[in-house]
C-alpha positions, 0 to 999 in steps of 0.5 A: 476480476482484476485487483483494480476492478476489485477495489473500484467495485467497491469504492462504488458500492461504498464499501472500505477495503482492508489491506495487510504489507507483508515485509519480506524481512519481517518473515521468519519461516513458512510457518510464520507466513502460514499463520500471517495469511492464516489470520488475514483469511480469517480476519476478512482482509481483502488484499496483501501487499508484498515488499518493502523499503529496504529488503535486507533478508534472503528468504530460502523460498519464495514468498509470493509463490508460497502465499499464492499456495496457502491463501486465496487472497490477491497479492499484490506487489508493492516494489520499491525497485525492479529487482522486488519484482515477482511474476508469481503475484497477482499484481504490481502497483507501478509506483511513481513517488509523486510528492518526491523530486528524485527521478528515480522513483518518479521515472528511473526505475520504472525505465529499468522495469518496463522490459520486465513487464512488457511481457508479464502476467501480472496486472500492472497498475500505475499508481501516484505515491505520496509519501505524508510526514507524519513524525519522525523520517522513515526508511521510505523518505531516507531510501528515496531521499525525498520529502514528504508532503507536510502533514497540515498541507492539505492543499498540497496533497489534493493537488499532488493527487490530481495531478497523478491522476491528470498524468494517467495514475489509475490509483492514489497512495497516500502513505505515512511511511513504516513506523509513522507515529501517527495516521493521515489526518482525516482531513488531508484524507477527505480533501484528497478524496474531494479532489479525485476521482480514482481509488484512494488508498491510505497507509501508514501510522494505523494502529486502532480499530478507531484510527481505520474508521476515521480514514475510512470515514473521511474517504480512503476505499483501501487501508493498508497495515503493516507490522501492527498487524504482527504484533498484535495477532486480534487487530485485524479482526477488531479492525475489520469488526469496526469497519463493518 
């Protein structure tokens, strides 16, 4: 089964799904990547997404290849250029920055990778990414120089979701951003999900087991934490525990 028909098959069937982002320059050696797909085996995680806003570190092996090895878990690509493109993974989302107006990553990049892909194995999924300000700047929103969606302007982001999916977007990523001080509010979460009718996904900010059910409630079919997940080596569990 494809990713997309994963993550659709269980929007249907009512079921939340949990996502880890693997920051390659949060990845010390292969042990450290061992024990990181270790627990989200363990912990029941459904995917992993690969990449990162600013990628700084040069790894002396190949990431995706060695998940692929280690772990039976989708991986997912989540590209902030072509160059973070990777044919061993299962999957790329395909992302245009939707709540930006920087051309670059509403069309321009995605120009320079469609040769790349024309040929590739990996399941392309196009994807409406909408950057939500949740506190202070993040490294996506100053990398991509592009403002986010105010946090209380719910309207906003419905109608930016729709229009994503209206363009042909087969998925809708609301996302507050590495380090956000706080998650998408529920409502902005339950006005999106009101408006479309695409896979939702949230990110950014989560760092309860409560903050996950609350997105979750409100409508998000996949939610996706980062480093949280590092520094605390029982959040995933205690996330997913609460999740059902």
């Amino acid at each position: 089964m494809s990713v997309l028909d994963d993550i659709s098959e269980a929007r249907k069937s009512g079921k939340t799904q949990l996502a880890q982002l693997i920051d390659p320059d949060q990845i010390q050696d292969f042990d450290h990547l061992a024990d990181i797909a270790q627990r989200a085996e363990d912990s029941g995680v459904n995917h992993l997404f690969f990449g990162g806003s600013l990628v700084t570190q040069k790894m002396e092996f190949d990431i995706v290849q060695a998940l692929k090895k280690i772990t039976s878990i989708p991986v997912t690509l989540f590209p902030s250029s072509p160059s973070q493109i990777d044919e061993s993974a299962d999957a790329l989302l395909f992302l245009s920055l939707l709540s930006g107006r920087n051309p670059e990553y509403l069309i321009g990049h995605h120009v320079t990778a469609a040769p790349l892909l024309k040929n590739s194995s990996l399941e392309v999924i196009p994807t409406g990414y909408i950057l939500v300000g949740c506190g202070e700047p993040t490294t996506a929103e100053y990398v991509s120089h592009s403002f986010p969606i105010p946090y209380k302007k719910d309207e906003i982001a419905a109608s930016t979701a729709l229009a994503g999916q209206l363009l042909g977007m087969k998925m809708i990523y609301l996302d507050g951003g590495s380090g956000a001080e706080k998650p998408i509010s529920e409502s902005m979460i339950a006005t999106v999900r009101a408006w479309i009718d695409t896979p939702l996904v949230v990110g950014g900010g989560i760092r309860t087991p409560e903050d996950a059910k609350r997105a979750a409630n409100a409508g998000a079919d996949l939610i996706v934490v980062g480093n949280h997940a590092e520094k605390y080596p029982n959040f995933l569990a205690e996330l997913k525990a609460q999740m059902g």
